[in-house]
C-alpha positions as CSV (number, residue, x, y, z in Angstrom):
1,X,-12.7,-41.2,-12.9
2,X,-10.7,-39.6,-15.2
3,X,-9.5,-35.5,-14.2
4,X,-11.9,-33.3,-16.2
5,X,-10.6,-31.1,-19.1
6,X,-9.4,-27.3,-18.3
7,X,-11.9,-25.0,-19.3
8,X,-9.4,-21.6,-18.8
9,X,-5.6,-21.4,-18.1
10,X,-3.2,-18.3,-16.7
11,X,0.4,-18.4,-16.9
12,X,2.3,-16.4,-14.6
13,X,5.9,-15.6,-15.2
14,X,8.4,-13.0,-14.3
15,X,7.1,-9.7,-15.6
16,X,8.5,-9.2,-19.4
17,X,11.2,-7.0,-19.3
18,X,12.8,-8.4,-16.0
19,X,15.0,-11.1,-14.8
20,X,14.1,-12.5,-11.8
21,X,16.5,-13.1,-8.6
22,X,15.5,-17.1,-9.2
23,X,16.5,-16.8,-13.4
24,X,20.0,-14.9,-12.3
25,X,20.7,-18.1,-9.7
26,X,19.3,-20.6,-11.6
27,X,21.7,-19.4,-14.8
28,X,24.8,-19.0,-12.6
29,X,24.5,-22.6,-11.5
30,X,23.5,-24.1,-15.1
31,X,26.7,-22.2,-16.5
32,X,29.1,-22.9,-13.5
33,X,28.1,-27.1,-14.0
34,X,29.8,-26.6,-17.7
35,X,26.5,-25.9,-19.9
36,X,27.7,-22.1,-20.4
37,X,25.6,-22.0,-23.6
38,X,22.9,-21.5,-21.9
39,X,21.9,-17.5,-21.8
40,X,19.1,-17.5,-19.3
41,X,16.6,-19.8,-17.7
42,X,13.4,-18.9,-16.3
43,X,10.7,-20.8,-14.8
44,X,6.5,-19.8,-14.7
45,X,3.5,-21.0,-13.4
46,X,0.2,-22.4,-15.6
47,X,-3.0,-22.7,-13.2
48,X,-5.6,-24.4,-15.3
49,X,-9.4,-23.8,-14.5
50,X,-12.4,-26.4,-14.3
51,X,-15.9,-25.6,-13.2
52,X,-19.1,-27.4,-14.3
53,X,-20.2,-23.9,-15.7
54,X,-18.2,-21.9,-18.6
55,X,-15.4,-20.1,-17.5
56,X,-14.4,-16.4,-19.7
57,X,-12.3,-13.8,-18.2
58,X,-14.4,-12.0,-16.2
59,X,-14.2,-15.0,-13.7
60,X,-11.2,-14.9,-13.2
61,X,-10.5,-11.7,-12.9
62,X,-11.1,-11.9,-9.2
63,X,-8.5,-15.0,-8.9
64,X,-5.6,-12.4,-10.1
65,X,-4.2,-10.4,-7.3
66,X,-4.3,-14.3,-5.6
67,X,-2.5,-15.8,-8.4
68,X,0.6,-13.3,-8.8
69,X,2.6,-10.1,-7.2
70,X,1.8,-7.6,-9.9
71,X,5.2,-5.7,-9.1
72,X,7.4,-8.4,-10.2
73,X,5.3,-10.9,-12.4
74,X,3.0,-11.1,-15.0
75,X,0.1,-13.3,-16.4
76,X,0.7,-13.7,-20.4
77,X,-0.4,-15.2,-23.4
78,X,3.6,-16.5,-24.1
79,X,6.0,-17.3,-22.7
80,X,8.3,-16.2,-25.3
81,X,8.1,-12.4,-25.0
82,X,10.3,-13.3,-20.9
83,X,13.1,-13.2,-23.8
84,X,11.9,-10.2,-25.9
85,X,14.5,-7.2,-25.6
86,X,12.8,-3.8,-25.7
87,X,14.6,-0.2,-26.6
88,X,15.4,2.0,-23.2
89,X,12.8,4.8,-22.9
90,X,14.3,8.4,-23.0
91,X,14.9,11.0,-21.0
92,X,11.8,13.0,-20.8
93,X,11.5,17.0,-20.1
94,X,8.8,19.3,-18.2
95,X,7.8,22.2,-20.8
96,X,8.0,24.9,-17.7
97,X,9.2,27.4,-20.7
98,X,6.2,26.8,-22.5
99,X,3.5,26.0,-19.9
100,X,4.3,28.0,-17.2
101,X,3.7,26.4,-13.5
102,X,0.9,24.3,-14.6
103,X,3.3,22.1,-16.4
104,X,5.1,21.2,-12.9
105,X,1.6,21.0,-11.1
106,X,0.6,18.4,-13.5
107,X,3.5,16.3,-13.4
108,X,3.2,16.4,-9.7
109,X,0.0,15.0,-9.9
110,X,1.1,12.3,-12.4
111,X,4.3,11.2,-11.1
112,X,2.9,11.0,-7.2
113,X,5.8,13.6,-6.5
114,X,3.9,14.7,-3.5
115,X,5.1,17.9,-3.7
116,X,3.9,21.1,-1.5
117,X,2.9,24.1,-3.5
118,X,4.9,26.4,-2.0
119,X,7.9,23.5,-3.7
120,X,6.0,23.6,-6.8
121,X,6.4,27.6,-7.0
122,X,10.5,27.4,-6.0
123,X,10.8,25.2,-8.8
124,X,9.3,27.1,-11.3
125,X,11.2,30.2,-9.8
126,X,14.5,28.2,-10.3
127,X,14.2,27.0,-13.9
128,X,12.1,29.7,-15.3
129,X,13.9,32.7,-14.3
130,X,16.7,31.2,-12.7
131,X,17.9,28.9,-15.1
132,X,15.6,29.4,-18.0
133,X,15.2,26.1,-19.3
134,X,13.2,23.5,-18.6
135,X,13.7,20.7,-15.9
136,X,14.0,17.2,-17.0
137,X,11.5,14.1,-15.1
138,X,15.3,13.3,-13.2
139,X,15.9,16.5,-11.7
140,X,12.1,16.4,-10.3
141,X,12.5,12.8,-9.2
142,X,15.3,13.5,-7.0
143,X,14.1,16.7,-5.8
144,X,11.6,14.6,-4.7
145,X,13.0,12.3,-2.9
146,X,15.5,14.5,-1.6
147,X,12.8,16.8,-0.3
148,X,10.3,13.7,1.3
149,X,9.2,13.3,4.2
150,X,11.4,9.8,4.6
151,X,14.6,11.4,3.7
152,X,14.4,15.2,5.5
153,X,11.0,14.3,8.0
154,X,9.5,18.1,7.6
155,X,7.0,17.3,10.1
156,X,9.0,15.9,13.0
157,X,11.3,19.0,12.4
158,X,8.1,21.5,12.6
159,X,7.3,23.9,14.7
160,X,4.2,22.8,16.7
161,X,1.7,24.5,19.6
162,X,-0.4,22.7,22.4
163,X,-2.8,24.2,23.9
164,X,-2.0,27.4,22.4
165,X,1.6,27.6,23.8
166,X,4.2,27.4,21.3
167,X,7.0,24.9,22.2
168,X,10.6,25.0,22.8
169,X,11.3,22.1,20.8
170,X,10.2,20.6,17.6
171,X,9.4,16.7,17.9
172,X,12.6,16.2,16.1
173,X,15.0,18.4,18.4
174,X,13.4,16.8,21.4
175,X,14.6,13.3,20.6
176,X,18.3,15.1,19.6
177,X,17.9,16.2,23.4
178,X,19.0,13.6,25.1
179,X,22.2,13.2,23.1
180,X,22.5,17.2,23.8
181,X,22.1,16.5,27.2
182,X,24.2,13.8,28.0
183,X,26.7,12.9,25.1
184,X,28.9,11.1,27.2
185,X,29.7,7.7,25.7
186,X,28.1,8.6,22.5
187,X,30.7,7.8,19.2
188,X,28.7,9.2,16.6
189,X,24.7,10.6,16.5
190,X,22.8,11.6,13.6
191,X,25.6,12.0,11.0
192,X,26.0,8.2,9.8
193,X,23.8,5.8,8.8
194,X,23.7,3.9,12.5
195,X,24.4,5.7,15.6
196,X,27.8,4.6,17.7
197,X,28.1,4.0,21.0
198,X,31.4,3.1,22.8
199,X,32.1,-0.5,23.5
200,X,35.8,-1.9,24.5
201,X,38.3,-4.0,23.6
202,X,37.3,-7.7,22.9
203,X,39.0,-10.9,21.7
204,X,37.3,-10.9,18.1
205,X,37.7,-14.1,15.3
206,X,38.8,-12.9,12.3
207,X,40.9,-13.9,9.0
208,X,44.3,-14.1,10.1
209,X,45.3,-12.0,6.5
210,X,47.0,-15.2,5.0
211,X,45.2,-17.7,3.1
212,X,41.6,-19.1,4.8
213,X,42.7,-19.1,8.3
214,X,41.1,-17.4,11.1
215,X,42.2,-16.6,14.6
216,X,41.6,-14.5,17.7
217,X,43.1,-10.9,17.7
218,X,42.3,-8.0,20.2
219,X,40.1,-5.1,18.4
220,X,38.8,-2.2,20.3
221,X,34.9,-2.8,18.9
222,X,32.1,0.3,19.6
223,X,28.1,-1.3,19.4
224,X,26.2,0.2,16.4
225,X,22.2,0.5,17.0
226,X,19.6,1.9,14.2
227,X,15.7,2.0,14.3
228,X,13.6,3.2,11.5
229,X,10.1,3.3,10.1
230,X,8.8,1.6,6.8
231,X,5.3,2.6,7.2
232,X,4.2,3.0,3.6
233,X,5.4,0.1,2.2
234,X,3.6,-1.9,5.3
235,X,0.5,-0.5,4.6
236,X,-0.1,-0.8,0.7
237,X,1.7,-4.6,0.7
238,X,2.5,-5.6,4.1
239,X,4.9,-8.6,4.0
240,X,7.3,-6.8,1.1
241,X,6.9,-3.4,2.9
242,X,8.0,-5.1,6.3
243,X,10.5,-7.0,4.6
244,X,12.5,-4.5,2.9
245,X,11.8,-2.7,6.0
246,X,14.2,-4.8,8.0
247,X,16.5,-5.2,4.8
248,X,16.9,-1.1,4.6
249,X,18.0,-1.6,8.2
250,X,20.4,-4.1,7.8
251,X,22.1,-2.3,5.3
252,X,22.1,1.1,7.3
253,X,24.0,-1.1,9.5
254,X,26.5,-2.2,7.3
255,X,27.2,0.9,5.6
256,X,28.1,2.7,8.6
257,X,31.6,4.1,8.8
258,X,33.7,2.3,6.7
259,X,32.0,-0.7,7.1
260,X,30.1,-2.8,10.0
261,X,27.6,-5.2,10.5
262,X,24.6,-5.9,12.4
263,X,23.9,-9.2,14.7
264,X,20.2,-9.1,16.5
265,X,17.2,-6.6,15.2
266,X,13.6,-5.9,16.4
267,X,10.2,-5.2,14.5
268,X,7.1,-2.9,16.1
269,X,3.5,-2.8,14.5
270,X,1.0,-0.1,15.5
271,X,-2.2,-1.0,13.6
272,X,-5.9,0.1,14.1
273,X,-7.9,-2.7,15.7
274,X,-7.7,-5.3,14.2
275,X,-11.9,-6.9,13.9
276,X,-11.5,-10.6,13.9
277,X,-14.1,-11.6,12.2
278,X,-14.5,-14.7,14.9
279,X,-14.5,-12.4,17.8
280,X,-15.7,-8.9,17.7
281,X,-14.9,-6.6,20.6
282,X,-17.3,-4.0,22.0
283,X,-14.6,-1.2,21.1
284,X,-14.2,-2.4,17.8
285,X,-16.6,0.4,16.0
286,X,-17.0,0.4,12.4
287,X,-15.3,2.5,10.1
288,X,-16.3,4.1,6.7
289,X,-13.7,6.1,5.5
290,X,-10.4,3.5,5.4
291,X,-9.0,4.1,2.2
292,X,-9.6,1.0,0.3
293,X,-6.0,0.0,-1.2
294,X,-4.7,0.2,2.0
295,X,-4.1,-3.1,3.4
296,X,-6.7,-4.0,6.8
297,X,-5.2,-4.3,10.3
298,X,-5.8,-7.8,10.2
299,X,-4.0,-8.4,6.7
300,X,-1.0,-6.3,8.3
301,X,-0.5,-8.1,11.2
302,X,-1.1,-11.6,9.5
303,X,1.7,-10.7,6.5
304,X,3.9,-7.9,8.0
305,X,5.7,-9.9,10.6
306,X,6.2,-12.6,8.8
307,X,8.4,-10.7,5.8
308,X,10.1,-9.0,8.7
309,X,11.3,-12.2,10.3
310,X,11.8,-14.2,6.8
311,X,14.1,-11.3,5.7
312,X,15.9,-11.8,9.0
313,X,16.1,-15.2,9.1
314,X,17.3,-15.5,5.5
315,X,19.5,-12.7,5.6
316,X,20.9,-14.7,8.8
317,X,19.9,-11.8,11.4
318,X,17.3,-12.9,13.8
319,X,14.9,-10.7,15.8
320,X,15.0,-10.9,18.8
321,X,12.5,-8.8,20.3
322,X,8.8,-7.3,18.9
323,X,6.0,-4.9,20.1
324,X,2.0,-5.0,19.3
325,X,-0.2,-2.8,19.7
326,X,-3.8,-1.6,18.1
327,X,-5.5,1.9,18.9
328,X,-8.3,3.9,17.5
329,X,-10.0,6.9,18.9
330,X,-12.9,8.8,18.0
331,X,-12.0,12.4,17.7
332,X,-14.4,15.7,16.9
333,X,-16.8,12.9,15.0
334,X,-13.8,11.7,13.1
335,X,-12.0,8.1,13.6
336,X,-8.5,8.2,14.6
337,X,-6.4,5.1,14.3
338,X,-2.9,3.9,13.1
339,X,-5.0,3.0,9.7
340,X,-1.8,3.7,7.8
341,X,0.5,1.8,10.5
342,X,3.6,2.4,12.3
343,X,6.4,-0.6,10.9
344,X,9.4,-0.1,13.1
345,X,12.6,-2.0,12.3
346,X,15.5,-1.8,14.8
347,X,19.0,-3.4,15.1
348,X,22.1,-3.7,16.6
349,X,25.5,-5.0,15.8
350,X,29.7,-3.9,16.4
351,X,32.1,-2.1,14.3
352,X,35.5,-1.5,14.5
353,X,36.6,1.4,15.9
354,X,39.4,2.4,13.1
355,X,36.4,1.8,10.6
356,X,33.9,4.5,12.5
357,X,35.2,7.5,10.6
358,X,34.2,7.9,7.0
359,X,37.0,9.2,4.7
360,X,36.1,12.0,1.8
361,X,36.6,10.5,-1.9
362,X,39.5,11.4,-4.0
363,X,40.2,12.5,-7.3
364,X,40.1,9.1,-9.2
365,X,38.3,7.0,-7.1
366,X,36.0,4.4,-7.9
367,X,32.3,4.6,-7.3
368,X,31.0,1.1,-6.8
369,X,27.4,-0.1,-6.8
370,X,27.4,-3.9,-5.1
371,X,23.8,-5.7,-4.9
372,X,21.1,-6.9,-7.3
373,X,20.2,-5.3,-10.5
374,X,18.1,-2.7,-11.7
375,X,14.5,-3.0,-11.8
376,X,11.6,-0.7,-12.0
377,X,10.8,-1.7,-8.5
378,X,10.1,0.6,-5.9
379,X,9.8,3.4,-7.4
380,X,8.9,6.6,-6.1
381,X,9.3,5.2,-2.1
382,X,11.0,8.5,-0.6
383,X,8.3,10.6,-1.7
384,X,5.5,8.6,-1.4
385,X,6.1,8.8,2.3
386,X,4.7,12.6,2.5
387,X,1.3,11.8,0.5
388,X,-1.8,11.5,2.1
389,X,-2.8,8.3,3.1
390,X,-5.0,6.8,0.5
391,X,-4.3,10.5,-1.2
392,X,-1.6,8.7,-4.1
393,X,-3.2,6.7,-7.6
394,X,-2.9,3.5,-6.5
395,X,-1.1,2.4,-9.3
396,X,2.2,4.7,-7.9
397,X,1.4,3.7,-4.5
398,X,2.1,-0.1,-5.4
399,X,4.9,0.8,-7.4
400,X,6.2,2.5,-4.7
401,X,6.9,-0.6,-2.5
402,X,10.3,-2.7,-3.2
403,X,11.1,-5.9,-3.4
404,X,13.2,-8.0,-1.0
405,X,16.2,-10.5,-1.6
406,X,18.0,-11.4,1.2
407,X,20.5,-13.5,-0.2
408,X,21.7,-10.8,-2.5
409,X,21.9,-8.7,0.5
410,X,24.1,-11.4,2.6
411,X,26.6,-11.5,-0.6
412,X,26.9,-7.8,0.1
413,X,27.4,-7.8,3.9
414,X,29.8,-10.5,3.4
415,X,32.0,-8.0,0.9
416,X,31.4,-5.3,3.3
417,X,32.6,-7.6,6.2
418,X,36.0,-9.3,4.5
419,X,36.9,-5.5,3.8
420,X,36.1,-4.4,7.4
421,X,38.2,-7.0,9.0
422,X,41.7,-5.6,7.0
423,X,41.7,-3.0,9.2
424,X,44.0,-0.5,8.5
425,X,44.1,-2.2,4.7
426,X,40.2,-1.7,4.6
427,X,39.7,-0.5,0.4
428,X,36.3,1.0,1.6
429,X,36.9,5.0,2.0
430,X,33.1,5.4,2.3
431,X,29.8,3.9,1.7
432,X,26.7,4.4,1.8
433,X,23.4,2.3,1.4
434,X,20.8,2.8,-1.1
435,X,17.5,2.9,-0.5
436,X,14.9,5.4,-0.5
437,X,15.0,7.6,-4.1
438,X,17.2,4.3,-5.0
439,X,21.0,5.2,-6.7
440,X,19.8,9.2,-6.8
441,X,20.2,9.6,-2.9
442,X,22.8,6.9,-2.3
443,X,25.2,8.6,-4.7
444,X,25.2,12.7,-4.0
445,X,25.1,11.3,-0.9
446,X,28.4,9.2,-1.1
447,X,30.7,12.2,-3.6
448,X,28.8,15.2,-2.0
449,X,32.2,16.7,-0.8
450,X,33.8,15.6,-4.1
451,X,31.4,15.2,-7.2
452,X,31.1,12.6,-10.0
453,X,30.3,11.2,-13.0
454,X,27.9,8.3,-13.2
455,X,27.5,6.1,-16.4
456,X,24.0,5.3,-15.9
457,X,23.5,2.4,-18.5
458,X,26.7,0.9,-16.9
459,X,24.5,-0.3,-14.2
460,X,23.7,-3.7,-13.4
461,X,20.1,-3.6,-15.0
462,X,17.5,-6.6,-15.7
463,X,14.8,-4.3,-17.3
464,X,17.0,-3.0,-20.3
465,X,13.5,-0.4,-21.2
466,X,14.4,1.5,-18.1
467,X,14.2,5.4,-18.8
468,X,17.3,7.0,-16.8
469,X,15.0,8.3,-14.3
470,X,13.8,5.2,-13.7
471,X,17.4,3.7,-13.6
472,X,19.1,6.7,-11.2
473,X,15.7,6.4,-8.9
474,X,14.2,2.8,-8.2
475,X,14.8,1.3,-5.6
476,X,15.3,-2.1,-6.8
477,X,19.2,-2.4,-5.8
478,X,18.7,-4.9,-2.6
């Protein structure tokens, strides 16, 4: 019996606009095999529909979110318009001189800024009276990011009281203790993107400096060890959030000093219980007020540690070492829970000693951006750390999570590494990874002590509409 006729079809492709990491392999390989007039190659997907009744859109409309990730692909009519080039959107301004505050409160609101209103009133303060003039979407952007909780934690810094006795330390300062207490042995702490520790002198392999050969050559190595969170991500699309997770990580790793690299990691969920729907638990109560976009415990903990592994695994890092755990607790009538959950990735690896100490940027140095191109990916991730959960428009929540690719990622540790290993001859002076608030944190970061200029459309970018904002801030750059 013959296969029945499609009723309805969806094509799914990279969204227009982009190249995807599979088009910019696929192309490399066509053109390095001789065919170099070949300017791109992409590949999609058609899903065709039968069901003995009619099919129209509203039917599938539930099949969508199955059928493609909405952050990097697309379901269109043609194909062609993957090839379409569109104009770059401008740089847009806040009319503070004409609106007053309610011009930043709005764009607050509509951007997902997340910022505080005593922020909101500094800012007007500053470009209203201050500056006189008003600020453009870039200059809120990365006072954003700059000012989240992910990049300057204002709640693990706070002040805080129990039981009516204010304490001595804030949550922050009380985990700094420790290294206050007993520095001993301790390279570097909370200055760099990994933590030092001192290690010893070891027979290490390395290129021998001539040609391809390698050989064994005492180096006095220190350990490098870094654990973050990358709860946000985790909870609106758990296997990206976790993966990028362990990739941000990886790269904090690599970009400490002058240049390092990181050889075992760990990953930690903290979810609220979890429900199996095969095997309730008396505990297990129901709750009513989880906000809906977020991903469920169950969904977490059946994605999440798979993209933390698979970035590991692919990135040629493996993880050694996990924790589990689900909690809720009814408090004053209200549920309590890790319903937006705790992602924890952890690592550890060696670096050099001569290659500990960053060295400040001269006058005619290059700044250097190595990694994947531009996308408007992960946009908005430093600052949507300090919303509310379930508090964001869910449309800026999603575009808030990145996107991995590992590979990419090991063709920038490897550069990192062959630099590392000329010792002394080492071209790095600094370097910095970028993550969070993208290319507008990595950067100040990097030329603080010296300034720069940045040529912004001489990025690598594969969505050619990008606004500058959206160029300095996402977070696409694995």
């Amino acid at each position: 019996m013959g296969a029945a006729e499609p009723q309805a079809s969806l094509l799914v492709t990279p969204r227009p606009g982009t190249t995807s990491p599979w088009s910019t392999k696929a192309t490399d390989i066509l053109r390095n095999c001789g065919l170099s007039d070949v300017e791109r190659v992409e590949r999609a997907t058609l899903y065709s529909f039968s069901a003995a009744s009619p099919l129209d859109a509203a039917t599938l409309t539930p099949l969508l979110p199955l059928l493609h990730d909405r952050m990097t692909q697309a379901i269109v009519d043609d194909a062609a318009l993957l090839f379409e080039r569109v104009d770059p959107r401008h740089l847009q301004t806040i009319k503070v001189i004409e609106q007053g505050r309610d011009a930043l409160a709005s764009a607050n609101r509509e951007m997902g800024l997340a910022l505080a209103d005593d922020e909101i009133d500094y800012l007007f303060e500053a470009y209203a009276h201050q500056l006189q003039r008003d600020p453009t979407d870039v200059e809120l952007v990365m006072f954003a990011n700059v000012n989240s909780e992910h990049c300057r934690h204002k709640i693990f810094n706070a002040s805080w009281v129990v039981d009516g006795q204010p304490q001595d330390h804030s949550l922050f300062s009380m985990i700094r203790n420790t290294h206050a207490v007993h520095p001993e042995h301790t390279i570097t702490a909370y200055s760099d993107n990994s933590g030092v520790i001192e290690g010893h002198e070891a027979q290490v392999f390395r290129p021998d400096g001539d040609g391809f050969g390698y050989r064994y050559s005492p180096r006095s190595t220190h350990i490098i060890c870094k654990v973050e969170t990358h709860n946000h991500p985790t909870a609106i699309s758990p296997f990206p959030g976790a993966s990028t997770g362990v990739g941000g990580e990886i790269r904090d790793e690599g970009a400490t000093g002058r240049g390092a690299h990181s050889q075992a990691g760990l990953c930690a969920f903290y979810v609220s219980h979890l429900r199996l729907p095969e095997m309730p638990l008396p505990w297990e109560t129901q709750i009513t007020d989880h906000p809906s976009r977020l991903a469920s415990p169950l969904d977490i903990m059946m994605e999440a540690p798979i993209g933390g592994a698979g970035f590991g695994n692919e990135f040629g890092r493996p993880n050694l070492l996990g924790v589990f755990r689900t909690f809720e607790q009814v408090v004053d009538q209200r549920h309590r829970g890790y319903h937006k959950p705790v992602m924890v990735a952890g690592g550890a690896g060696l670096i050099d000693a001569e290659q500990v100490e960053k060295l400040t940027p001269r006058s005619g140095d290059a700044v250097i951006q190595i990694g994947g191109p531009a996308m408007l990916i992960g946009l908005g991730g430093g600052y949507a750390s300090s919303m509310d959960t379930g508090s964001n428009q869910a449309e800026l929540d999603f575009a808030s999570v990145q996107r991995d690719n590992p590979e990419m990622q090991r063709r920038c540790q490897e550069l990192i590494s062959r630099c590392a290993e000329l010792g002394s001859s080492n071209p790095i002076r600094s370097i910095h990874d970028v993550g969070a608030g993208g290319l507008s944190n990595a950067c100040p970061e990097l030329v603080e002590d010296a300034g720069a200029i940045f040529d912004l459309r001489a990025v690598h970018n594969d969505e050619p509409g990008m606004s500058p904002m959206e160029i300095w801030s996402c977070e696409a750059q694995e």
